[in-house]
C-alpha positions in Angstrom: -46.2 -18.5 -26.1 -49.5 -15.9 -26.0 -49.2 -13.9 -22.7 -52.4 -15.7 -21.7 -50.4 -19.0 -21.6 -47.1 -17.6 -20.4 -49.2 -15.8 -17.0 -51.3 -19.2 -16.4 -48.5 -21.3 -14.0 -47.9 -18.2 -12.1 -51.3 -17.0 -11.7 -51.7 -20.5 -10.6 -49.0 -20.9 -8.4 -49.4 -17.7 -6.7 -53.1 -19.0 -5.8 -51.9 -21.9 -4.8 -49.4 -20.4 -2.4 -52.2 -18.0 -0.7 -54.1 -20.7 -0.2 -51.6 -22.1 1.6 -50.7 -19.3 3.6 -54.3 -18.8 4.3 -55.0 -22.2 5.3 -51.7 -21.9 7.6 -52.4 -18.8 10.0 -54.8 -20.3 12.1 -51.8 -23.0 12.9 -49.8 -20.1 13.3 -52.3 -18.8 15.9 -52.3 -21.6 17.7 -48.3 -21.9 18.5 -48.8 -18.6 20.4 -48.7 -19.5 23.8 -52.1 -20.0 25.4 -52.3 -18.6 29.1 -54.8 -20.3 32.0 -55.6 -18.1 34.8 -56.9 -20.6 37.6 -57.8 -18.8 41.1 -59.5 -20.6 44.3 -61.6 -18.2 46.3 -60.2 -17.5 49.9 -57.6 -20.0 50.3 -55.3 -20.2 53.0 -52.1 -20.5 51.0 -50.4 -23.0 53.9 -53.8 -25.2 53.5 -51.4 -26.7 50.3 -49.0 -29.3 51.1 -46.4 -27.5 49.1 -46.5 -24.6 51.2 -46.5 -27.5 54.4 -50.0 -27.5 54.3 -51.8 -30.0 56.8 -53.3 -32.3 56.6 -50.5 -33.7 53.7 -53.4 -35.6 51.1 -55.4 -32.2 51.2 -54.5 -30.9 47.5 -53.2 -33.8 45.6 -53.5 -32.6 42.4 -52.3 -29.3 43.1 -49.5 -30.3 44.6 -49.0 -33.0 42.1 -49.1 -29.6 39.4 -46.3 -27.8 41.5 -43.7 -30.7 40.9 -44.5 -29.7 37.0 -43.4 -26.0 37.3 -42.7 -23.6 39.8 -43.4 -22.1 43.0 -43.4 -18.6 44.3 -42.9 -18.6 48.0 -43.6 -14.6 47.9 -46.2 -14.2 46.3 -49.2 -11.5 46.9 -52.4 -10.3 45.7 -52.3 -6.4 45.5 -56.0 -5.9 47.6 -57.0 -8.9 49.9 -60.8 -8.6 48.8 -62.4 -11.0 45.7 -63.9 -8.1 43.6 -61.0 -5.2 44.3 -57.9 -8.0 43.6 -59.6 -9.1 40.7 -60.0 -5.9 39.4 -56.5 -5.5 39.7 -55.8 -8.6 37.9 -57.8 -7.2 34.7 -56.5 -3.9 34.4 -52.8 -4.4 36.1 -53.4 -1.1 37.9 -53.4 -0.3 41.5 -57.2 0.0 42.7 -56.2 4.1 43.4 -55.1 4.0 39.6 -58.5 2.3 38.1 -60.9 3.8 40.4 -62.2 0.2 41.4 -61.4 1.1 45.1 -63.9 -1.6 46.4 -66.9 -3.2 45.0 -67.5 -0.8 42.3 -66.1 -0.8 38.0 -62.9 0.7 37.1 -63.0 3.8 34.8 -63.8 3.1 30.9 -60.1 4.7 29.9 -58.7 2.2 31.9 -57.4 -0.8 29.1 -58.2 -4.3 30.4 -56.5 -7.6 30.0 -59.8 -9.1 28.0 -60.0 -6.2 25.2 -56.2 -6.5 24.7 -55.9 -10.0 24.0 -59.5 -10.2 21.8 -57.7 -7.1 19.8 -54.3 -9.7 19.6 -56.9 -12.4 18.1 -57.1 -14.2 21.3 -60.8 -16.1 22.3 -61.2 -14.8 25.9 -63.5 -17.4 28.6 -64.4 -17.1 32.1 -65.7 -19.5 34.3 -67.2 -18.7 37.7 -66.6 -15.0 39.7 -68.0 -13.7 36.3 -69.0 -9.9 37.6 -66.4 -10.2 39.8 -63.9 -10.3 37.3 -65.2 -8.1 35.0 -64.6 -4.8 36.5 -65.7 -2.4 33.6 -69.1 -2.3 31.4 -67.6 -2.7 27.6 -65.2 -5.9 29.0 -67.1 -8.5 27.1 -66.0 -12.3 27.2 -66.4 -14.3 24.0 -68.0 -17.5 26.7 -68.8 -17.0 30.0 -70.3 -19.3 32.5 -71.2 -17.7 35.9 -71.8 -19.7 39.5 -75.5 -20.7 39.1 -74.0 -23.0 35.9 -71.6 -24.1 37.9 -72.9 -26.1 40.9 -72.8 -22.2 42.4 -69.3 -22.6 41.8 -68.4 -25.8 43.4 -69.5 -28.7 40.7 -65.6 -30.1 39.4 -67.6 -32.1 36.6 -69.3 -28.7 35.8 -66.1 -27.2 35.3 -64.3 -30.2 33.3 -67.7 -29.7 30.6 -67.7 -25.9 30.2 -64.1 -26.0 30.3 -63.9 -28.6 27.3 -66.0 -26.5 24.9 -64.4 -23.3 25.4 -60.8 -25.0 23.9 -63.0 -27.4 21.5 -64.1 -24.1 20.3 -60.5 -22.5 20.4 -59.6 -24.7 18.2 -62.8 -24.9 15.7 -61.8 -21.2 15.4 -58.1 -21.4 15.5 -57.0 -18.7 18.0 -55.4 -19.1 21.1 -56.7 -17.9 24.4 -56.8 -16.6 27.8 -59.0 -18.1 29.7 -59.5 -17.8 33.6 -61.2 -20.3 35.7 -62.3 -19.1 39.2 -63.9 -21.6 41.6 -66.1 -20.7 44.2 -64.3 -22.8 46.8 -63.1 -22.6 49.3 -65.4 -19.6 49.7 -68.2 -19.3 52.5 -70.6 -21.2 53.2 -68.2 -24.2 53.4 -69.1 -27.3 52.5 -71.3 -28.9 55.3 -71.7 -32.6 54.0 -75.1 -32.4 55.7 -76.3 -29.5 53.8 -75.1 -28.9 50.4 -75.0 -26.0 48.5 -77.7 -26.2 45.4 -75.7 -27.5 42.6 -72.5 -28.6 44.7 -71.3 -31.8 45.2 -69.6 -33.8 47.4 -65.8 -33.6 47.8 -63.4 -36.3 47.3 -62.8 -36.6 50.7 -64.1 -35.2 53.9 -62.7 -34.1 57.0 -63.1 -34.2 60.9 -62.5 -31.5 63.4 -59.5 -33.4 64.7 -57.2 -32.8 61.5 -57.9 -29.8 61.2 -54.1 -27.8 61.4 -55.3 -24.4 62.9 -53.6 -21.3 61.9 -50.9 -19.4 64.1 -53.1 -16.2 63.8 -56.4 -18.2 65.3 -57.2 -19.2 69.0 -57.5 -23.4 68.9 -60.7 -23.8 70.1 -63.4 -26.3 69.4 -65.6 -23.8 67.5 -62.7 -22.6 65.6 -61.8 -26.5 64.9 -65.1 -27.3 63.8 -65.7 -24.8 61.3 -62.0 -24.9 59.8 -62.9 -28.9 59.0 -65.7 -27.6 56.7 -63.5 -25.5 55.2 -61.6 -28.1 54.6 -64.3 -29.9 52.7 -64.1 -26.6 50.4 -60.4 -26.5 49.9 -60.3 -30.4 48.8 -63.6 -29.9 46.2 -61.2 -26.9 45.0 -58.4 -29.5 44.9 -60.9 -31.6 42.9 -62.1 -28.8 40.0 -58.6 -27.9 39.3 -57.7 -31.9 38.6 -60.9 -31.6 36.4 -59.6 -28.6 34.6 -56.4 -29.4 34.3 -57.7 -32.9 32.7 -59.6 -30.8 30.3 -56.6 -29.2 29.1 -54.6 -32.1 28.4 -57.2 -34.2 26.6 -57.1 -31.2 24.6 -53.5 -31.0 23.0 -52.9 -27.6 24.5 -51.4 -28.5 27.6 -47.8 -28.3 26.3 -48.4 -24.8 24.6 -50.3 -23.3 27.6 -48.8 -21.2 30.3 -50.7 -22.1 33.5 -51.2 -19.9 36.8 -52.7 -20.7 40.0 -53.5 -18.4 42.7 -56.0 -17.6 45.6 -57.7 -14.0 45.4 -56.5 -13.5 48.9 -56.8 -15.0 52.0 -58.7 -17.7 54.4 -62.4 -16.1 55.2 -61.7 -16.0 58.9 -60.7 -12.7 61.4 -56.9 -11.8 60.5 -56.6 -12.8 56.9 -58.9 -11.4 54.5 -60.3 -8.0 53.9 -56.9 -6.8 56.0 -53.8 -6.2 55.2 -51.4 -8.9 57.7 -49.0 -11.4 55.8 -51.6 -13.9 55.8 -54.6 -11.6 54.0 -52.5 -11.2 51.0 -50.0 -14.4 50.9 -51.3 -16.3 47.4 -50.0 -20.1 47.1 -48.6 -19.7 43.5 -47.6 -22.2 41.1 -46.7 -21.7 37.3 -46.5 -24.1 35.1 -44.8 -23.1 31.2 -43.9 -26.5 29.5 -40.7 -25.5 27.3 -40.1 -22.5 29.7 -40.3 -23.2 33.1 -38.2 -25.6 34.7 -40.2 -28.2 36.5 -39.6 -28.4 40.0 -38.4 -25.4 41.0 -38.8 -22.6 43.9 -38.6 -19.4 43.7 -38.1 -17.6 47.5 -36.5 -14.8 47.0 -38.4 -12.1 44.4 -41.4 -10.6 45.4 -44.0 -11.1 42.4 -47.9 -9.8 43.2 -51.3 -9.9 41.0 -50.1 -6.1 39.6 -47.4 -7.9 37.9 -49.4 -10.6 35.8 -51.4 -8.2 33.0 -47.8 -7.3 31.8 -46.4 -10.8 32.2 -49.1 -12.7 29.9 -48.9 -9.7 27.5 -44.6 -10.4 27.7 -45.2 -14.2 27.3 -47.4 -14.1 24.4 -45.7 -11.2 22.4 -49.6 -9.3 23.0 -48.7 -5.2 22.3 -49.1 -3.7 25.7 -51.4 -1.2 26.7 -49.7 1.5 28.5 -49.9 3.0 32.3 -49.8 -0.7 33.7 -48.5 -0.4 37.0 -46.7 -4.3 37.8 -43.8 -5.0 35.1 -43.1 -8.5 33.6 -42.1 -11.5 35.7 -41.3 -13.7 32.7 -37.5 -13.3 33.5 -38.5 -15.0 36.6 -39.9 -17.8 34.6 -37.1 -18.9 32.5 -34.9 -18.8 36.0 -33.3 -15.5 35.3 -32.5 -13.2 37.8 -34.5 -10.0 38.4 -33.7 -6.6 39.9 -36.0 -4.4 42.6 -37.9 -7.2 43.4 -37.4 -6.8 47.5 -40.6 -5.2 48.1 -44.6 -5.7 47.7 -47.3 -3.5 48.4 -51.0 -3.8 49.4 -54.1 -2.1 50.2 -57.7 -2.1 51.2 -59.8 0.7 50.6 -64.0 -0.4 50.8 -65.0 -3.6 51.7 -68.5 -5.4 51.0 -71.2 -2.7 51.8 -69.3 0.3 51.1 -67.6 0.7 54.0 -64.3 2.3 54.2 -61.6 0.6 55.8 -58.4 2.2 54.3 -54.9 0.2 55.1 -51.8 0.7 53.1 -49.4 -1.9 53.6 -45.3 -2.4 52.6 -43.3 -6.0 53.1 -40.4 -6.9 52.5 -38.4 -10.2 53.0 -38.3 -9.5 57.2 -40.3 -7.0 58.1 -44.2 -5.5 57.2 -45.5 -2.3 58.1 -49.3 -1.0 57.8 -50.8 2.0 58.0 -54.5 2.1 58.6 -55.9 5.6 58.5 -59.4 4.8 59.3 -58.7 3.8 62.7 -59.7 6.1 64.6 -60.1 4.6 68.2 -64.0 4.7 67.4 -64.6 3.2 64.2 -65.9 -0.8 65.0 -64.8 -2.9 62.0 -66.6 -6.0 60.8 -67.0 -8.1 57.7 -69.0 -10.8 56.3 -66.1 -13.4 57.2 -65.9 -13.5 60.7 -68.7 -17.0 61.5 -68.4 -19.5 63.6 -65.4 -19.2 63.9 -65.5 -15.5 65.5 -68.2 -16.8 67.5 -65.9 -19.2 69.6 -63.5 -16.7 70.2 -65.9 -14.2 71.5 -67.2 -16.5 74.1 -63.8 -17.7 75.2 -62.7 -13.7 75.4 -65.1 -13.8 78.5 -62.5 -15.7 80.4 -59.4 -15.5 78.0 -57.6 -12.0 78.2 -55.6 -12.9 75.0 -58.0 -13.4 72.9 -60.1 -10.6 74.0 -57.5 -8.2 73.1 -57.0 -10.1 69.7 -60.7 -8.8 69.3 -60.4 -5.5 70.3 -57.5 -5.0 67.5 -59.4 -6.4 65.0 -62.5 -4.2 65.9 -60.8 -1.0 66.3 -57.1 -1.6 65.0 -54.3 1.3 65.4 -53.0 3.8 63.1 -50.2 1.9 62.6 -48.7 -1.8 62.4 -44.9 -3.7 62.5 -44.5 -7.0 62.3 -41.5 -9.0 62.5 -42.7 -11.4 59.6 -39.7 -13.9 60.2 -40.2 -14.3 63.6 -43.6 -13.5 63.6 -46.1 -14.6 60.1 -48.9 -14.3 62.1 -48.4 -10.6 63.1 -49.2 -11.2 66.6 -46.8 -8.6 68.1 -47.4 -5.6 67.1 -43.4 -3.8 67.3 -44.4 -0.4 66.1 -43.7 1.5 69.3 -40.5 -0.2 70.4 -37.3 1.7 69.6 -35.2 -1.4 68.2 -36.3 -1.7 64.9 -36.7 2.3 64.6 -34.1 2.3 61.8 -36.2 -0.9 59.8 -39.5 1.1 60.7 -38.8 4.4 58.8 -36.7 2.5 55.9 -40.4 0.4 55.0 -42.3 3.8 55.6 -40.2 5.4 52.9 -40.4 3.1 50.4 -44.1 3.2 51.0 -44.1 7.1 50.8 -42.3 6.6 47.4 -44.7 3.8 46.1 -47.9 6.1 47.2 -46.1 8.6 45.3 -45.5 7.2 42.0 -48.8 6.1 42.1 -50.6 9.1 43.0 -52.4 7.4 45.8 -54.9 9.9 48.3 -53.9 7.8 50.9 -50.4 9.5 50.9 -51.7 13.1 51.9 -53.0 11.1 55.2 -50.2 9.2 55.3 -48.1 12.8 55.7 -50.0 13.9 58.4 -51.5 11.1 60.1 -50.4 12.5 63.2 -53.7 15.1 63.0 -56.5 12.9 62.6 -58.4 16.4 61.8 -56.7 16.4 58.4 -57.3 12.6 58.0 -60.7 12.6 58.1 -61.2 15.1 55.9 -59.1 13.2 53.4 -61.2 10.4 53.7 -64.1 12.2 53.1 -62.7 13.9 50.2 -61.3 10.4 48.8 -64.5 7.7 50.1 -67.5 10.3 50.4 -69.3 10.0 53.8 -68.9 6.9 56.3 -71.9 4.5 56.0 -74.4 4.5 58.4 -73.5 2.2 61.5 -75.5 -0.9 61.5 -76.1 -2.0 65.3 -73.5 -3.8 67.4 -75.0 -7.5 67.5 -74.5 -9.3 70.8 -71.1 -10.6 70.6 -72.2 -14.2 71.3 -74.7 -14.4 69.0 -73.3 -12.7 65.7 -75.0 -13.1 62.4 -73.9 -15.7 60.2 -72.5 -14.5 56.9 -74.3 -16.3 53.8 -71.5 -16.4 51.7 -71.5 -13.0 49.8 -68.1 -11.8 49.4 
């Protein structure tokens, strides 16, 4: 046989073997798990009926998706604001530890959570909360749909479309992907049936004043009651896109191969939840589903898991290389029902809010208690934000002739230095225990592992925190850590505030 001949079936069957193998890694792609980041914007995590949510039909379909998986009962975001906790989603740092301390980008040397799984061959999509959620200038999604193409956020068809031709082009290009779907809802302004948002449409189902469950931490008072059922309108469109979503993902094969997450950024958009630090600003209603991995149907209330932790989980679930200098650690353990140590505590923060305005708070939980420090309060500093409505309205008239709730208002205007809260007794942090000498021993054990934790993440905060009792030394800390305090705007007349337009 000439050499010529001899080579020919193994020049051919080595061909024929690349080919295959060529023809195979995009299959191969595609077994790698898949991950689907879906957040509401400012949800009340008990406004789900698996967190005893009322009224009981309000989220069918997420509640129909926690029987499927399973639910965190302590769950938090890291910084109960949309821009700062979504920041800290992306880059699985502390705010202190990317620089996005508010509404402004992390640092360029920080790694995000996009760039790593684009470099990992992963097709990255965003819908809705776009800029929000892209906290540095070279993070660049490979499709991207923002509110305005999206009802402003609050169109469930919308989402079902854009959502079906970012994985019909996952798979035309045969590589798996993360993809995060933020809607708008239940976000100000809520969903007035009389006067839509452009582009929204009507929920499901509506509601009326008089099923409206009131929060512990909220006066019940007509005005309160009336706006909340609006809200409620909100929360059940929200209920209504994630159905749509989660339709998308099934009629598209990759439901079984996909590792699912919903959250809220952080809390309702009333006084006491978000922009603070309380249990209820940075509760999240979380539910996981991992078909294969996750047992369906299951509870998780005993670890402490937070929004830190979720970069280094979806790298761990997906085998992604991880960057390093990510703060939160892997919950995947967690996941397949294994046990997991140092998992007693979560912390949280605000630095500046909407406007630039800073409103420092450094906050510790654990299972029982919460403590918060909140530097800026000074006894002359007047805080406000842009979620305070109708709702804040009512209670300011009733403080004329309620003594209650007029001190509720003076602590949210002015605060103190610092807050304890019984959290089992007491969710709604109505009673502040901080002064009492019973749970002295409880108070400095959460103040030290907060010292530690400000520590070991080099946060300015803990300077302040060391010598809080010389408010010379911490205002000069924050004016070394937040520049100079913005210019007061002017004290409205409390019974006629402004009505926020829905800017977070």
């Amino acid at each position: 046989m000439s050499r010529t001949n001899w080579c020919q079936p193994l020049i051919s069957s080595l061909l024929f073997g690349a080919f295959l193998l060529s023809n195979a890694i995009p299959s191969l792609a595609i077994e790698q798990p898949n991950i689907l980041l879906f957040t509401a914007d400012d949800l009340h995590a008990e406004s789900l009926g698996v967190f005893g949510g009322r009224p009981l039909d309000l989220t069918p379909n997420l509640d129909r998706f926690a029987t499927q998986g399973v639910l965190f009962n302590r769950a938090h975001v890291n910084a109960a604001i949309c821009a700062p906790c979504r920041a800290i989603l992306a880059t699985g740092r502390y705010s202190h530890r990317s620089g996005a301390m508010g509404f402004m980008k992390a640092r360029e040397d920080v790694p995000d959570i996009v760039t790593t799984f684009q470099q990992a061959g992963y097709l990255a999509g965003i819908l809705g909360k776009y800029g929000h959620s892209t906290p540095k200038n070279s993070m660049t999604w490979d499709y991207h749909f923002d509110q305005k193409e999206l009802g402003n956020g609050r169109n469930p068809e919308l989402y079902y479309q854009r959502a079906k031709t970012f994985l019909e082009r996952s798979k035309r290009e045969g590589k798996p992907f993360y993809f995060m779907v933020n809607s708008h809802d239940p976000h100000r302004p809520y969903c007035n049936p009389a006067k839509l948002t452009r582009g929204a449409t009507m929920p499901s189902r509506t509601y009326d004043p008089s099923e409206v469950h009131v929060p512990g931490f909220l006066p019940d008072l007509p005005g309160v009651r009336a706006e909340l059922a609006q809200y409620l309108n909100s929360t059940r469109r929200l209920d209504d896109t994630f159905g749509k979503v989660m339709q998308a993902l099934e009629e598209s094969g990759y439901a079984d191969n996909t590792l699912v997450v919903f959250i809220s950024d952080n809390g309702i958009a009333v006084p006491f939840a978000k922009c603070n630090a309380w249990f209820h600003s940075t509760r999240t209603p979380m539910l996981v589903r991992w078909p294969g991995v996750v047992k369906a149907g299951t509870r998780n209330d005993v670890d402490f898991v937070s929004t830190v932790d979720f970069f280094p989980t979806f790298v761990d679930a997906t085998d992604v290389k991880s960057p390093a200098g990510l703060d939160g650690r892997s919950f995947v353990a967690l996941l397949k029902g294994e046990s997991q140590e140092n998992r007693q505590f979560v912390f949280s923060q605000i630095d500046s809010k909407a406007g630039g305005d800073a409103v420092p708070m450094r906050c510790v939980q654990n299972g029982q208690y919460g403590y918060i420090y909140n530097p800026f309060s000074d006894g002359k500093h007047w805080y406000r934000n842009n979620n305070e409505g109708k709702t804040m309205a009512a209670m300011q008239a009733a403080a004329e002739n309620d003594a209650a709730i007029a001190g509720r208002i003076n602590l949210f205007r002015y605060r103190v230095p610092e807050e304890f809260y019984d959290l089992e007794k007491d969710p709604d942090c109505l009673h502040n225990l901080i002064d009492g000498s019973e749970h002295r021993e409880a108070i400095e054990s959460l103040q030290a592992q907060l010292v530690a934790h400000m520590a070991r993440t080099a946060d300015p905060m803990l300077k302040a925190f060391l010598n809080r009792a010389d408010r010379g030394v911490v205002d000069k800390i924050l004016l070394e850590t937040y520049g100079p305090p913005k210019p007061a705007k002017k004290r409205r007349n409390p019974r006629k505030p402004k009505q926020d337009a829905g800017k977070n």
